[in-house]
C-alpha positions, 0 to 999 in steps of 0.5 A: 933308533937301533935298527937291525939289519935282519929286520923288515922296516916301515917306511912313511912318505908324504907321496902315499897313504900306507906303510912301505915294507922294506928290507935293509940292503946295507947299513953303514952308519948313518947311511942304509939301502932298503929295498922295498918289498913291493919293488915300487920306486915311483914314490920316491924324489931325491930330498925326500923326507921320510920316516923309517918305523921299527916295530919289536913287539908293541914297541914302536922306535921312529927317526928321520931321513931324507932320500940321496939317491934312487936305483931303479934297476935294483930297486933299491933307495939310499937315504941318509939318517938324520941325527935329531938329537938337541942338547936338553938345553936347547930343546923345549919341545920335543921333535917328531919325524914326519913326512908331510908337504905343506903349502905356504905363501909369503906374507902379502902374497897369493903365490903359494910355495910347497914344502916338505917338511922333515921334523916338527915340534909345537913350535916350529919345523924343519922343510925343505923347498925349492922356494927360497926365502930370506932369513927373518921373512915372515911366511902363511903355512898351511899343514892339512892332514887326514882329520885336520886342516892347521893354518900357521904363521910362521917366521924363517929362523934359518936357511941352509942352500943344499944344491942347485936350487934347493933349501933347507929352513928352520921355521918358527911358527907363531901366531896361532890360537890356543884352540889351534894349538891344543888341536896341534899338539894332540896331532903330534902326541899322536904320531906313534898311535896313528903309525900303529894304525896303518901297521896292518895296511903296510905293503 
């Protein structure tokens, strides 16, 4: 995504149910400060995923990002843009950006573990949690959203410790129905028109 500095971006994040207007601060690669016009903060952690939305016209261009640092005396939040870009061979669904938490359990557990997850494709996502997990260990996620409620098996693929107590993993999800499946997939192919939707609400 191109984004031009002049520009008001959109911002989504799992924390709230609206559009954040925010203003570009600075922009030097793939590190950018904005500043949201509202001048509220409290919505935002350290690691949080977020989507940044670009609007130009009916055109509507999305990335990912996650949150480095948080300057409540400027109001000003720092995030870091990721590259989401998989070589065409390696890639057979293709990503959304998202910002969503999600539940899950190890198998033969009752303890539940939140995420928050970062991007996500038909079959697989990428979270972020302080729970950690082994590679290969078999997980129960549950993904509730404004109209459905997705239960997913899911296996870690692979781990990545960021700081102190906090991981990334790549999750693979398996073991759904096909009814699931086609309900899942209308839900991602939808993730434009539904940002296009809360445009008008964005504050």
């Amino acid at each position: 995504m191109i984004i031009d500095p002049q520009r008001e971006l959109l911002l989504n994040i799992y924390s709230i149910d609206y559009l954040l207007r925010c203003n570009v601060v600075e922009l030097a690669d793939k590190n950018i400060k904005l500043s949201p016009v509202s001048r509220k903060l409290d919505m935002f952690q350290v690691f949080d995923p977020v989507v940044l939305i670009s609007v130009d016209m009916n055109d509507i261009q999305t990335t990912s990002a996650d949150v480095t640092a948080i300057d409540a005396k400027s109001g000003i939040v720092s995030l870091y843009m990721r590259n989401e870009e998989v070589p065409v061979e390696r890639r057979v669904f293709e990503r959304y950006p998202v910002s969503l938490m999600v539940s899950a359990r190890k198998k033969y557990s009752n303890r539940r573990m939140q995420m928050l997850v970062r991007n996500i494709s038909l079959y697989g996502m990428m979270v972020v949690s302080d729970s950690e997990l082994d590679e290969h260990e078999h997980i129960d996620i549950d993904l509730i959203t404004e109209k459905n409620m997705f239960y997913f098996s899911g296996m870690v693929v692979w781990k990545k410790k960021v700081i102190n107590n906090c991981f990334e993993y790549g999750l693979q999800l398996t073991h759904y129905d096909i009814a699931t499946r086609h309900q899942f997939q209308d839900y991602l192919s939808r993730q434009k028109a539904n940002f296009a939707n809360m445009i008008p609400r964005a504050r």
